[in-house]
PADRENRO-302004 format. One line per 3 residues: number of its first residue (from 1); their letters; for each residue x, y, z of C-alpha. Coordinates in nm, 3 decimals, always signed. Layout:
% residues N
NUM	A	X Y Z  ...
% end
This chain:
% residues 352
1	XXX	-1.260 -0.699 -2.288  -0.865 -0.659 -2.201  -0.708 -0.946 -2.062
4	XXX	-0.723 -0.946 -1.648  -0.430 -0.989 -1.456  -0.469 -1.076 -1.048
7	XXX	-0.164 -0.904 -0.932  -0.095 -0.836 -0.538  +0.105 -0.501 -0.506
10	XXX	+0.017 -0.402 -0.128  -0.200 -0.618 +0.088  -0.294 -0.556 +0.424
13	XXX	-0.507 -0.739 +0.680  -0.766 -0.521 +0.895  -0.644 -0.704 +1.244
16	XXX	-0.446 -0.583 +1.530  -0.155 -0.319 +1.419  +0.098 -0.600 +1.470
19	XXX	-0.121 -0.814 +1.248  -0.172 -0.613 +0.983  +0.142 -0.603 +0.827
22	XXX	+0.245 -0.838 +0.547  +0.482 -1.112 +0.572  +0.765 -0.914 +0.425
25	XXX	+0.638 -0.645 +0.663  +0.689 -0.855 +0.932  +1.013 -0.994 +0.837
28	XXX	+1.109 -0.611 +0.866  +0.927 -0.569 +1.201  +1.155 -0.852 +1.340
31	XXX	+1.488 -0.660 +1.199  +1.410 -0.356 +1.337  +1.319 -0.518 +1.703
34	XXX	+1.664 -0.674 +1.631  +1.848 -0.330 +1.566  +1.667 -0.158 +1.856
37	XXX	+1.791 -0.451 +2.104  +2.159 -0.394 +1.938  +2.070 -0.020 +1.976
40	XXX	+2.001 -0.026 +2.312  +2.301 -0.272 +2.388  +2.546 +0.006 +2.238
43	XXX	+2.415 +0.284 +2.411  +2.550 +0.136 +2.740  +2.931 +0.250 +2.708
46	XXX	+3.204 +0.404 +2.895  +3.287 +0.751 +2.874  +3.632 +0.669 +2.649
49	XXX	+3.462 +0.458 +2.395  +3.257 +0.612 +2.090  +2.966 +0.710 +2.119
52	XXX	+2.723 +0.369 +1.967  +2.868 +0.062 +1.934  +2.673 -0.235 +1.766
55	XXX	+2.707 -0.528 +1.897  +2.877 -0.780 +1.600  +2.681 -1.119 +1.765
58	XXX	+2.351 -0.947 +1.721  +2.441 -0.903 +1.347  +2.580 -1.239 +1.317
61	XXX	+2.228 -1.341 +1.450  +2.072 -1.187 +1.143  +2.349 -1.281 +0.902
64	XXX	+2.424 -1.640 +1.001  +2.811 -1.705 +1.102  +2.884 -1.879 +0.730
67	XXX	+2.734 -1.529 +0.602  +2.960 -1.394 +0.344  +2.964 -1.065 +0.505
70	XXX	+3.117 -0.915 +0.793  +2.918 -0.825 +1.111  +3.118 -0.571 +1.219
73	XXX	+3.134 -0.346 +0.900  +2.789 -0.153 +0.976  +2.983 -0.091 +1.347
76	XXX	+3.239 +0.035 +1.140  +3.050 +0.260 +0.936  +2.879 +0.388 +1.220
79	XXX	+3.159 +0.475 +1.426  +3.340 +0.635 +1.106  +3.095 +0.866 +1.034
82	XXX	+3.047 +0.979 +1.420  +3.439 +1.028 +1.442  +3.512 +1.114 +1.079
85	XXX	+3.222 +1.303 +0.941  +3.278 +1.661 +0.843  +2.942 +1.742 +1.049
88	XXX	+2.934 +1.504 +1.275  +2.775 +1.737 +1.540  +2.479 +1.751 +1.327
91	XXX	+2.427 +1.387 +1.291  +2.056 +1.205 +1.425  +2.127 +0.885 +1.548
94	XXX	+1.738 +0.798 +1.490  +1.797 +0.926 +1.068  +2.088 +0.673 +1.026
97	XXX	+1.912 +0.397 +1.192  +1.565 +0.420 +1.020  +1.780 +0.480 +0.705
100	XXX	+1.983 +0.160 +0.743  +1.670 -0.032 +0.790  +1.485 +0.131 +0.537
103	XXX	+1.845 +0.039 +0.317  +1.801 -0.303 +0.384  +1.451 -0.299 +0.271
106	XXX	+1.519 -0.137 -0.064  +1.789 -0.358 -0.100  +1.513 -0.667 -0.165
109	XXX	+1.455 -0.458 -0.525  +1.076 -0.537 -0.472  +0.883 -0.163 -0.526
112	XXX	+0.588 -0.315 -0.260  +0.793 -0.372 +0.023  +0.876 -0.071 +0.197
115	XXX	+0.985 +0.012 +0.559  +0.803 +0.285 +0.780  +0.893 +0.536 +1.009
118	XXX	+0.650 +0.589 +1.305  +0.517 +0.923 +1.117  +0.457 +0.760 +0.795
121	XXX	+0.290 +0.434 +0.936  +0.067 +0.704 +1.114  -0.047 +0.870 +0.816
124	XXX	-0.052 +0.543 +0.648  -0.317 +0.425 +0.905  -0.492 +0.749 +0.875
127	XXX	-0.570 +0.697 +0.489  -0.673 +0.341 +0.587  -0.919 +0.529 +0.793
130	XXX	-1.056 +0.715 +0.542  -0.943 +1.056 +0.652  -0.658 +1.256 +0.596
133	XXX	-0.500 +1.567 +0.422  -0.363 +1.589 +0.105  -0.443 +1.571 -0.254
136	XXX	-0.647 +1.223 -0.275  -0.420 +1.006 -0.495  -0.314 +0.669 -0.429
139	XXX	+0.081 +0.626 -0.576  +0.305 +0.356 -0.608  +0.589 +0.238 -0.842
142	XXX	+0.565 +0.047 -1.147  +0.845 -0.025 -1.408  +1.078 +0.205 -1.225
145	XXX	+0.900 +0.475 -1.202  +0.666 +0.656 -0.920  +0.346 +0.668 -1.061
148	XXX	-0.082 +0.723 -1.009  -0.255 +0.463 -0.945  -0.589 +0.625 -0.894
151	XXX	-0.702 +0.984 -0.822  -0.989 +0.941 -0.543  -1.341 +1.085 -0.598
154	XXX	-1.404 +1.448 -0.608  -1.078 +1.513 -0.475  -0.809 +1.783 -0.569
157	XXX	-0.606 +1.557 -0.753  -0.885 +1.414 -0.952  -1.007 +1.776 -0.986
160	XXX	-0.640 +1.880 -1.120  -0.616 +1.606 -1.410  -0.415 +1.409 -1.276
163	XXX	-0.512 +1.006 -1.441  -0.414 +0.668 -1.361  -0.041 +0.527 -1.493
166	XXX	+0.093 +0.922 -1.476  +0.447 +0.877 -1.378  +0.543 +1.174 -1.110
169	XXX	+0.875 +1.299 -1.180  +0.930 +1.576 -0.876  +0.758 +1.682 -0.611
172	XXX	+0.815 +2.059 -0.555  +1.134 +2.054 -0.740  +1.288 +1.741 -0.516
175	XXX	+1.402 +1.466 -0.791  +1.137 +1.167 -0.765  +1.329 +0.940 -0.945
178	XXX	+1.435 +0.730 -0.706  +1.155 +0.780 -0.449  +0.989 +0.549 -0.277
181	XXX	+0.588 +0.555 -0.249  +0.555 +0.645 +0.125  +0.843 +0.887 +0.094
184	XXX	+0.660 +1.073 -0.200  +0.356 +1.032 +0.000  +0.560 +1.173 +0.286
187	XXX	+0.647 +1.515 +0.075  +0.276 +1.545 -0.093  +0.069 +1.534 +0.214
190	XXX	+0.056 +1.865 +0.366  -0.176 +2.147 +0.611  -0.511 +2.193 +0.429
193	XXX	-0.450 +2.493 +0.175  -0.116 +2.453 +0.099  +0.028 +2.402 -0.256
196	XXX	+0.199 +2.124 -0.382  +0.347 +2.102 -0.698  +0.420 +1.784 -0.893
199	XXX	+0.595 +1.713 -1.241  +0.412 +1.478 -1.442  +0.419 +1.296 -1.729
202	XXX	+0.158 +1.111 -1.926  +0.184 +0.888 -2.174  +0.122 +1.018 -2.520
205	XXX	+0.253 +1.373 -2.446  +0.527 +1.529 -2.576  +0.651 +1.664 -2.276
208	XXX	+0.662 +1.680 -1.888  +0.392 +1.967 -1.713  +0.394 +2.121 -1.348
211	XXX	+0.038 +2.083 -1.181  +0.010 +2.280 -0.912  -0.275 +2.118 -0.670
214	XXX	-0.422 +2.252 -0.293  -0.425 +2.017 -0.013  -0.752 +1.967 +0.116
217	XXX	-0.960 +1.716 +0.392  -0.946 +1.370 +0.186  -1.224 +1.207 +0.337
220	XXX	-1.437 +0.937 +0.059  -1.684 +0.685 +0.190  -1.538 +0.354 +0.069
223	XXX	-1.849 +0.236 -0.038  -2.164 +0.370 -0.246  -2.524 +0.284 -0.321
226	XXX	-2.734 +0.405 -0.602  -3.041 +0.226 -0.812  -3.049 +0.280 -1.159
229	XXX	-3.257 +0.140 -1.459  -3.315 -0.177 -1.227  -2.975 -0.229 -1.174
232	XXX	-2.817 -0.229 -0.813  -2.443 +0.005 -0.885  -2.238 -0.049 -0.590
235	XXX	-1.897 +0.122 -0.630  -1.591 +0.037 -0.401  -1.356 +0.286 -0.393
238	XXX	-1.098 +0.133 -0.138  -1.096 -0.144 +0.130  -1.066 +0.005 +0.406
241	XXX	-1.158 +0.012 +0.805  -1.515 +0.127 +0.709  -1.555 -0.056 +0.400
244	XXX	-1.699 -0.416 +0.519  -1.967 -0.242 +0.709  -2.059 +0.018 +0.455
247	XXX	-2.060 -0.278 +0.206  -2.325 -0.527 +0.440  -2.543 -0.210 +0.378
250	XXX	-2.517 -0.192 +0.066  -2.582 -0.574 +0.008  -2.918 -0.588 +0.254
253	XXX	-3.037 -0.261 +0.013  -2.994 -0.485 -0.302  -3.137 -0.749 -0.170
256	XXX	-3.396 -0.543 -0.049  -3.479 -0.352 -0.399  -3.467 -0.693 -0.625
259	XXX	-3.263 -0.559 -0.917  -3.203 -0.737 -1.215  -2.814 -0.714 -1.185
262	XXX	-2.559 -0.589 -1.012  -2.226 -0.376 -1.095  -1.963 -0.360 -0.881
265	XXX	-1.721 -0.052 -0.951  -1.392 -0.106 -0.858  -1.244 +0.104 -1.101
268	XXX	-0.963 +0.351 -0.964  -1.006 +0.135 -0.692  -0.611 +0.117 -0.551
271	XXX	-0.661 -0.190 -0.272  -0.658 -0.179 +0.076  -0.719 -0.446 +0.352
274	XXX	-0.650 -0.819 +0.252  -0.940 -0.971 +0.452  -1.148 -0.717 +0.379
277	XXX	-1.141 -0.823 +0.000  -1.209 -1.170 +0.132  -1.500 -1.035 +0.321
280	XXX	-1.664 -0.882 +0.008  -1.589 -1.121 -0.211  -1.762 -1.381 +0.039
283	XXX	-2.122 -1.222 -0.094  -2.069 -1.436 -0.424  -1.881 -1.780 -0.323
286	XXX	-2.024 -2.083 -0.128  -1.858 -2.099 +0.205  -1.491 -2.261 +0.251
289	XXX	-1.443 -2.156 -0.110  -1.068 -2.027 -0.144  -1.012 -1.701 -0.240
292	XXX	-0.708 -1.625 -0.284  -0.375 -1.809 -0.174  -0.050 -1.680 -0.048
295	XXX	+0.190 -1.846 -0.148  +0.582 -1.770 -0.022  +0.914 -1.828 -0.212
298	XXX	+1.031 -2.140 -0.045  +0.626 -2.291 -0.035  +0.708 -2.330 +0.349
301	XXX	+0.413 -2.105 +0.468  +0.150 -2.134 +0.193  -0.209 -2.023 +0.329
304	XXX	-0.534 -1.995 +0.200  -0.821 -1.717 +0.273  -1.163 -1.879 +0.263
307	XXX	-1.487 -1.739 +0.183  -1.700 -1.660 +0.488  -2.083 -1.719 +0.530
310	XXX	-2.245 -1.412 +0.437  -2.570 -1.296 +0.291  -2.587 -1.444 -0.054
313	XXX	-2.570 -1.217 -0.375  -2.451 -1.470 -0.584  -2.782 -1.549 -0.753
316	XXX	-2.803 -1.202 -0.885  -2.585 -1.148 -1.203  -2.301 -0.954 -1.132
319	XXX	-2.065 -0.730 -1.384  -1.739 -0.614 -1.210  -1.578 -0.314 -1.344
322	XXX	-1.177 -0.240 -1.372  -0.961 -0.026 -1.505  -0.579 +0.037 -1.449
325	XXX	-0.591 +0.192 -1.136  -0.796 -0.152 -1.004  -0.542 -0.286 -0.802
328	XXX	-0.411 -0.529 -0.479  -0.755 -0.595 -0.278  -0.945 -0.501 -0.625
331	XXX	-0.760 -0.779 -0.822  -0.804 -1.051 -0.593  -1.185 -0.991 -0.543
334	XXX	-1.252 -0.940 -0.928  -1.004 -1.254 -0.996  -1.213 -1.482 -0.763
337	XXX	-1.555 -1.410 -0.902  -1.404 -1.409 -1.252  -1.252 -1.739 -1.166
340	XXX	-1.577 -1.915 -0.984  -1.770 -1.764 -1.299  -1.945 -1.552 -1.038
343	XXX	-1.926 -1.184 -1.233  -1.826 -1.122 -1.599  -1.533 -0.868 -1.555
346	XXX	-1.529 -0.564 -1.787  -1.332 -0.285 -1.870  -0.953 -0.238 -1.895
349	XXX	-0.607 -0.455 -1.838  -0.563 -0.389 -1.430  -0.300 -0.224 -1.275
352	X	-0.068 -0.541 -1.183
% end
């Protein structure tokens, strides 16, 4: 068996929108509610001054005063490129700004903390749904480079080739290189029919390929039941809204059919909803057991998720498969039971 490494790329929390988001989510919440009060603040001017003016105090707020930057210089760049810009006329105020914050974002050099526009936090809550158009492949970036975590199920891109770790090099033509996730997500999602084409590469090959895939309905069922040879296969496919209740179904079957062991599939699995990984992972640990802790930089808001009382499965021995496109919610879940000696975990090195 490959070594196991419990890695936390993307971790969300199935609670309230506003709730949901990760600290470093969060952090960027509370910049943006910033700008927009700055925003706002400019907007009110008189008819001789330019046409947005940020307000240098609300920076400094942000910045600190003994900041060694200057508040003023993203006024300055602002006004420049309304006065100065060959095309100024063509200029949306709402581009720069989501561009500055998602600047400031990047700027952190961390590949899992990303900021989103209203249209792609909608389409990222419609894949944590379950439903949504486009090809059916989770991506992210690893070792600078956008790649696939995990084609879904019977879906187009699963149908196309496309395998975990393939590093996407254009979409259509437009340069991935320096794309982020939800941008490339942004481009490959598309009306049901339509063609996208990606440039891929895959390890071992000698060179890049084109695969042209149709966009269809994604819609998987995050969980599945099926008994086989005695033994109780219950594969997770993502964490999701659905998942926790599809997953109490599946646990009340095995129970109900008395197998002689259980495997849980998380391969391809890419992660999903934070406490819905503690949730599941609750069916094999006493309760109050920890199962995961987050832990941040300065150790000033440490927490710890505990394991909930649920139906017990932990008397039934478990095998918990992973691959490289196990990742986020799939890590944490396999790490605990691994850790509490709860499941043997087999298969491949995981994607973090």
């Amino acid at each position: 068996m490959d070594q196991f490494k419990t890695s936390t790329p993307e971790i969300k929390k199935s609670k309230p929108w506003w709730l949901k988001m990760t600290k470093a989510s969060l952090v960027v919440f509370i910049i943006f509610i910033v700008f927009c009060a700055g925003f706002i603040l400019g907007t009110k001017k008189s008819s001789n001054e330019r046409p947005v003016k940020y307000s240098a105090d609300k920076l400094i707020d942000i910045f600190g005063s003994s900041a060694k930057v200057d508040p003023d210089l993203f006024a300055q760049v602002w006004d420049v490129l309304h006065s100065d810009y060959l095309d100024k006329n063509k200029i949306d105020d709402k581009d720069l700004f989501y561009g500055a914050l998602g600047g400031i974002v990047k700027a952190l050099g961390d590949p899992h903390s990303v900021f989103l526009t209203p249209e792609l936090t909608k389409e990222f809550t419609q894949e944590l749904d379950g439903t949504f158009y486009g090809i059916g492949a989770e991506i992210s970036r690893k070792d600078g480079f956008l790649v696939i975590v995990a084609p879904l199920p019977d879906t187009p891109a699963e149908k196309a080739g496309l395998k975990s770790g393939d590093k996407i090099l254009s979409i259509d033509k437009t340069d991935a290189t320096d794309m982020s996730a939800d941008e490339a997500v942004s481009l490959i999602r598309g009306d049901k029919g339509s063609t996208v084409t990606l440039t891929i590469y895959s390890e071992g090959e000698q060179s890049t390929r084109d695969v042209k895939i149709i966009r269809d309905k994604i819609s998987v069922p995050s969980v599945t039941y099926k008994l086989e040879n005695r033994l109780a296969i219950i594969k997770v496919s993502s964490f999701n809204n659905d998942t926790s209740g599809l997953f109490a179904k599946a646990a009340q079957k095995a129970l109900s059919d008395n197998p002689q062991g259980i495997i849980l599939d998380l391969r391809n699995n890419p992660g999903g909803f934070l406490d819905t990984a503690v949730d599941l992972t609750s069916y094999w640990l006493e309760p109050g057991q920890v199962v995961v802790k987050e832990t941040s930089g300065d150790k000033s808001n440490d927490n710890e998720y505990k394991a909930t009382k649920k139906m017990s499965l932990a008397h039934i021995k478990t095998v918990v498969l992973v691959n490289e496109g196990s990742a986020s919610a799939s890590e944490i879940l396999a790490g605990a039971l691994q850790d509490y000696g709860r499941a043997k975990i087999v298969g491949r090195t995981t994607f973090g």
